[in-house]
N, C-alpha and C positions, 0 to 999 in steps of 0.2 A: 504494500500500500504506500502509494506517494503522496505530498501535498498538495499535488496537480490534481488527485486523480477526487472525485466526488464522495467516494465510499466513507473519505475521514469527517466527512461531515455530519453536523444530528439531520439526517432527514431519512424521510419512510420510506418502506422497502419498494412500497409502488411509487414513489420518487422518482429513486435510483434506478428501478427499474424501467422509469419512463423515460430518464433522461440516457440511458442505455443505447433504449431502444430508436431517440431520437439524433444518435450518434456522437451525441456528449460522449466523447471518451476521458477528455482530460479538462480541465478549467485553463482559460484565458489567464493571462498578468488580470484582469481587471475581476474577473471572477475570483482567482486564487485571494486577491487582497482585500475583499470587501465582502464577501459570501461570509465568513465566520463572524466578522461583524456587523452584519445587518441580521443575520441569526441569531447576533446574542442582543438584540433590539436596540442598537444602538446608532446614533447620527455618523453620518457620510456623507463628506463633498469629497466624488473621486471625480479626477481629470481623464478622459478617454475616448478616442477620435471617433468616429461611425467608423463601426464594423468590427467592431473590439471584442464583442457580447455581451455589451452590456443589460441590453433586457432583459439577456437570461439571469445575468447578476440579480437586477433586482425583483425578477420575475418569481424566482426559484425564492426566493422571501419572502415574498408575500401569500404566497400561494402554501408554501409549509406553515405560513403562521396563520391562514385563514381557518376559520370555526364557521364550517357551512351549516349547520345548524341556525345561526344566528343571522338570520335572512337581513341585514342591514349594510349599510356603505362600510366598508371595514377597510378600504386603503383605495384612494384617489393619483393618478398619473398624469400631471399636467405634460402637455406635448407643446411645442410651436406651430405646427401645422396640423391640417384633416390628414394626408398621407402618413406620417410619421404615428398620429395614431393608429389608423386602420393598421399598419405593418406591426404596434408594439401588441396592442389588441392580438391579432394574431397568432404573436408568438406565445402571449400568455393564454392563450385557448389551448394550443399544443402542451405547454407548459405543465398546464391544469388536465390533462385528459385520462391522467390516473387516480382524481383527487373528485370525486361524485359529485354532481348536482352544483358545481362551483357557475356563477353567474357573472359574465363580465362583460358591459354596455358601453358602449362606446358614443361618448356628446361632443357632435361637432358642428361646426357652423358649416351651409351650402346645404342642409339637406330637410324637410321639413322637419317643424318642430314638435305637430301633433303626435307621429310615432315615434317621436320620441318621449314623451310625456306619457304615452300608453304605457311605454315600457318600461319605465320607471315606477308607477301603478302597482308591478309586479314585482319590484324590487331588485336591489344588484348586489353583490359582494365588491364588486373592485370594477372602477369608473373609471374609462379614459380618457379623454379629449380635452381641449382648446379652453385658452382660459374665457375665452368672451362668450361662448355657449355656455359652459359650468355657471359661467356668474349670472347667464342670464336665468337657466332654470332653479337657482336659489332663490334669486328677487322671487320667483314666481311660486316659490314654497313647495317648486313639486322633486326638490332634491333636498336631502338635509344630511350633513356632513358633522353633526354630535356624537356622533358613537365611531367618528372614525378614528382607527389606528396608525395607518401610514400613509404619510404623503412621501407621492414622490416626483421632482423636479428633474426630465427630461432635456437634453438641450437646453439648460436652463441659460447659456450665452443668449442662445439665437432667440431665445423668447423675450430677455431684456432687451437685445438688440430690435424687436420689431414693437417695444414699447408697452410690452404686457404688464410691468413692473408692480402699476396701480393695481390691475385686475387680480394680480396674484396675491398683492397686500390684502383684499378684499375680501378674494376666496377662504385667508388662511385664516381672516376675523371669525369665520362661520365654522368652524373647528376647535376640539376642542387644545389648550396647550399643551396639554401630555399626551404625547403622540411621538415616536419616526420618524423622523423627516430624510429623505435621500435626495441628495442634488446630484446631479450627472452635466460634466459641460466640457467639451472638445478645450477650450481653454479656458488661462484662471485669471481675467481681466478681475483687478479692482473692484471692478460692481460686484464681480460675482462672489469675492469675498467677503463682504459687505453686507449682502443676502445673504449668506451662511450664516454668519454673524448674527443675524437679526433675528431669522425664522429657524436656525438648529441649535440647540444646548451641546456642546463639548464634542464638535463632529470630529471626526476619525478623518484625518487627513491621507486621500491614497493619491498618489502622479502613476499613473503604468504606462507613459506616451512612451517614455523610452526603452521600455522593456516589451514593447509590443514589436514583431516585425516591421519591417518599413516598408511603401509597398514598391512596385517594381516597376517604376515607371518613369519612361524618358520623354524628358520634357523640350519641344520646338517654341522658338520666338522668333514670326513671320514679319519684319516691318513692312505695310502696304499704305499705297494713298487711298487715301476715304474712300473714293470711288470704285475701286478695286476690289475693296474687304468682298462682297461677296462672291465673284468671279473667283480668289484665291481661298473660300471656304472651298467652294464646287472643288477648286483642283486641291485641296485638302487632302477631301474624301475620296475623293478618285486615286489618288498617288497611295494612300496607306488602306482603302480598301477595306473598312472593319467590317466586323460582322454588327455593329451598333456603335449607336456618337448620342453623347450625349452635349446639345449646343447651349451655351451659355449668353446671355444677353442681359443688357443692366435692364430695362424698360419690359411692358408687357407690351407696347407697340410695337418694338425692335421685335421681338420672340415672334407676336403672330406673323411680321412680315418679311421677317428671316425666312420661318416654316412656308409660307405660298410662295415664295421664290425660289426656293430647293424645289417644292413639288411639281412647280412650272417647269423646272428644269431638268424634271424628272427622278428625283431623288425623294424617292418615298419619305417624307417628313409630316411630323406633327407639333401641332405648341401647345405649350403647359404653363399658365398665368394665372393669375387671380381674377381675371373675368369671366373663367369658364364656370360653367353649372357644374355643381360639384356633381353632377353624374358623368357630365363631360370631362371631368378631371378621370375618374375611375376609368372611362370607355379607354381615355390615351393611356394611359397607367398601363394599364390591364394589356392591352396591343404591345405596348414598347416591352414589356418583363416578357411576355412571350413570344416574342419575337414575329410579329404580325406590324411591325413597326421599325424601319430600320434607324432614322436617324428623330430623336425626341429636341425642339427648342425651348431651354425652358428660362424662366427667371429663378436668380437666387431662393427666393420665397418659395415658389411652389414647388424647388424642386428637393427641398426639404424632404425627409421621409422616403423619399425611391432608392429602394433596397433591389439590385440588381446585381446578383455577386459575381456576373465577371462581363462587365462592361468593358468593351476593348477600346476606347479612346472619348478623352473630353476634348470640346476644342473651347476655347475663352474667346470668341466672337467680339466682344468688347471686355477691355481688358478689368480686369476685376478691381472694384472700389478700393478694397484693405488686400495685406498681406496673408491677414487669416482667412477671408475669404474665396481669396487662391487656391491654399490651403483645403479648405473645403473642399471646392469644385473637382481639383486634382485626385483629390484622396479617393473619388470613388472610381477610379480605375486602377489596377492593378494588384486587385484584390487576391487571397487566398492562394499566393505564389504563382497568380498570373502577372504577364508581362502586361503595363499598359502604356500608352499613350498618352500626353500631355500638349495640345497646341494651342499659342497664346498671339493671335492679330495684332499689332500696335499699330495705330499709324504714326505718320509725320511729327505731329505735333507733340506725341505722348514718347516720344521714342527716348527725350535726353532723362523722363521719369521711370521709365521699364527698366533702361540700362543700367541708372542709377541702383534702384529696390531689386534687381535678379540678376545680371550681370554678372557678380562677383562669386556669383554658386556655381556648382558643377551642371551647367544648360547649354540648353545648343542654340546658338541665332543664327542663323542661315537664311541665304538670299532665297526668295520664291523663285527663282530659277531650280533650284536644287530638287524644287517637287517635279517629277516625269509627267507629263504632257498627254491624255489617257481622249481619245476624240471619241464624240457618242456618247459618254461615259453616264452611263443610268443605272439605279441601285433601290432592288425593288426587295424587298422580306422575300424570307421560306416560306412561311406560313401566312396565314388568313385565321381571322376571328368568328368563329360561329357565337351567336347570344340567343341563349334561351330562356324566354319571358319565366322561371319558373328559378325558386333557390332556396334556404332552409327552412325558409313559413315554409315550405309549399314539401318539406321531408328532403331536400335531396341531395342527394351524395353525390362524388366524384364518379364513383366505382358505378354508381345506375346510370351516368352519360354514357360512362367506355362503355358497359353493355351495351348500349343501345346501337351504339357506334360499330362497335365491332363484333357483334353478333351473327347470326345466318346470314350471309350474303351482305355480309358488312363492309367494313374496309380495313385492314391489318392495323396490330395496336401501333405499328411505328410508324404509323401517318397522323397518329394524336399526341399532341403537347402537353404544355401546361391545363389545366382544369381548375377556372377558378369560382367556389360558389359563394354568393352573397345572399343579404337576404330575401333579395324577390327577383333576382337577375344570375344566369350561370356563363360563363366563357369557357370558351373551348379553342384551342387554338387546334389546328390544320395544316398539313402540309397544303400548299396552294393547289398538288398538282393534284388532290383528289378533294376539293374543296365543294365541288358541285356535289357531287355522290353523297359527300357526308350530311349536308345543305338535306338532301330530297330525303336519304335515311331517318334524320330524325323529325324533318316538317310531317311527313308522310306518315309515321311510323309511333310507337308508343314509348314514352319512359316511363317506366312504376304503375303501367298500364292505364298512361293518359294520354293526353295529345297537345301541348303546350304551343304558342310562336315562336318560332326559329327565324332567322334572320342573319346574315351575312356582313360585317361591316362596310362602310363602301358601297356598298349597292342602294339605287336609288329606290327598291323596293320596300325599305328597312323600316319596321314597323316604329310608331311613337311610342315608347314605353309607359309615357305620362298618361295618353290616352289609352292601352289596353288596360291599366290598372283600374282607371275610372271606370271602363265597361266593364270588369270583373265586379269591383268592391258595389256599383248601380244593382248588376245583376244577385250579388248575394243579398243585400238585400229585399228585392223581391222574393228570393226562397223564401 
């Protein structure tokens, strides 16, 4: 038995056996240093980048200290973003799936607010979401946070950084002071120790940035004139060829009009900003992780929370406001001892401040001449998204699509992807080239022996979701 390894720890056999089974074999730096003290209940501000494991850190906490019996809010996870939750959400579903009847709700703003108030009705053990949703369904008394035991702060930079500060003071009025407190922040700016200070008693100080691998990625600095930047995105892409890009842009204007210049150009693209309906956030989410989406443009902000573990190249389309920033964007390439990609645009004007701030590190700046010259060059996904109007209201599982899918006269399980289920919508990704076939199999055909709408993304046939629910929820009640 090592200190790496899970077993030295007080937790249950169906724990251990979960987290076995979900390929935990050894603890992370951020896991090893902060798991025995948030077990023995006690405050933590640890420092540790995305992609560390940290959720399961504090995941694995809360969930061995939860009394399901005790149908009440029992430990609260403030996020920065609606993705960052749905992704932590997630993990603490898997987390909890040896642990009975464990209840975990997710409140976030973009989505309506009645079903979420229903659900709430029914009660939660451990809450995630956004601090301007959480605060709003307090005001409204239909959440009450007195019997909670652990709070925990996520990304707690980037949530100061986008101003939540007040909201968070707010939240932690409406709790009680004896309590948990975890803060979790990629770095330890001043405010954030300040916040520690304020809202933790005698927190347990962990750093594991430097004991975490580093990831493996080579970093380009293009200088181009204004006019140019996106003519030398296109020959970006085309010269390194990834299997996925994730584009960076300061503005939500710049992102959407990044993404329909790429797609004009033929470069299967999509944008991810804070104007989209958060169901249009999910649809592009959901396409770019399965690879139904080759190249994603998104802002800083929303591109918070996308958990993509082996994204082969970021490019900084406009070059990034702060150093940590950078930092950020970069970091999610090169993950889990893949090699990745780093390309960074400057023009003219910005060129004596890039050289100044990166220059002196080990980077590559090279003339746009040195990208190969690729003519035609179009870059379209492997796969296609099927969606089907129907997800866990409605019972359903991964394992009852692939039957449906790959059943008599189906189509082979290795023309099917990722499978993602929500709760009133399922995605399925597709190899493109039997995309039709699978389309007719399940519009035609039954899952769990019903007959739901199916639908193709992209195609101009693609049903309103908004409106088949309305004629569903009309229809049930006439029954």
């Amino acid at each position: 038995m090592s200190d790496s390894d899970f077993s030295h720890l007080p937790l249950s056999a169906a724990m251990l056996h979960n987290l076995q089974e979900l390929g935990f074999n050894s603890m992370t730096p951020v896991q090893a240093e902060s798991l025995p003290h948030i077990l023995d209940n006690l405050d933590v501000i640890a420092q540790a980048k995305t992609g560390s494991g940290k959720t399961a850190a504090f995941g694995i906490g809360l969930i061995s200290k939860l009394d399901v019996t005790k149908f009440r809010v029992q430990s609260l996870v403030l996020c920065p973003t609606r993705e960052l939750a749905d992704q932590v959400a997630k993990e603490l579903r898997r987390l909890a799936r040896a642990t009975h009847n464990v209840k975990i709700l997710t409140l976030c703003g973009g989505v309506p607010f009645g079903p979420q108030y229903g659900s709430l009705l029914h009660g939660a053990h451990i809450i995630v979401g956004t601090p301007g949703r959480i605060l709003k369904h307090l005001g409204k008394k239909n959440l009450s946070l007195k019997d909670l035991d652990t709070l925990v702060l996520d990304e707690a930079d980037r949530m100061l950084d986008m101003g939540f500060i007040d909201d968070i003071d707010e939240i932690i009025s409406k709790m009680p002071e004896e309590r948990q407190t975890l803060l979790f922040s990629a770095t330890y700016p001043k405010k954030i120790l300040n916040l520690s200070a304020t809202i933790q008693n005698e927190a347990v100080s962990i750093q594991t940035v430097s004991a975490e691998p580093a990831n493996k990625i080579t970093e380009y600095f293009y200088q181009v004139p204004k006019s140019e930047k996106l003519s030398v995105l296109i020959k970006t892409i085309a010269h390194h060829n990834p299997g996925n890009t994730l584009v960076f842009c300061n503005t939500k204007i710049e992102a959407q009009n990044v993404a329909e210049e790429l797609h004009d150009a033929g470069i299967d693209a999509q944008p991810l900003h804070g104007d989209l309906e958060q169901i249009e956030r999910t649809d592009v989410l959901v396409q770019f992780a399965n690879n139904s989406c080759s190249v994603l443009v998104a802002t800083d902000v929303a591109a918070r929370g996308i958990d993509i573990k082996e994204l082969e190249m970021v490019i900084n389309y406009d070059v990034p406001l702060t150093r940590a920033v950078y930092t950020h964007r970069i970091g999610r390439t090169g993950r889990a001892g893949k090699e990745g990609i780093a390309v960074t645009l400057f023009t003219d004007s910005e060129a004596r401040e890039v050289e100044e701030e990166y220059r002196h590190e080990v980077r590559r700046f090279e003339a746009v001449d040195s990208l190969a010259e690729v003519e035609n060059f179009t870059l379209t996904p492997p796969n296609s998204t099927l969606v089907i109007e129907a997800g866990k209201k409605h019972k359903m599982r991964p394992g009852d699509i692939l039957g449906a899918l790959t059943g008599q006269k189906g189509i082979a399980g290795k023309y099917v992807g990722k499978i993602d289920v929500y709760d009133r919508q399922s995605y399925v990704a597709i190899d493109s080239s039997v995309i039709d076939k699978a389309h007719k199999l399940l519009k035609h055909g039954r899952i769990k022996g019903r007959t739901f709408p199916v639908w193709v993304f992209g195609e101009s046939t693609q049903v309103n979701p908004v409106n088949v629910w309305e004629t569903i929820a009309l229809n049930s009640k006439k029954m």
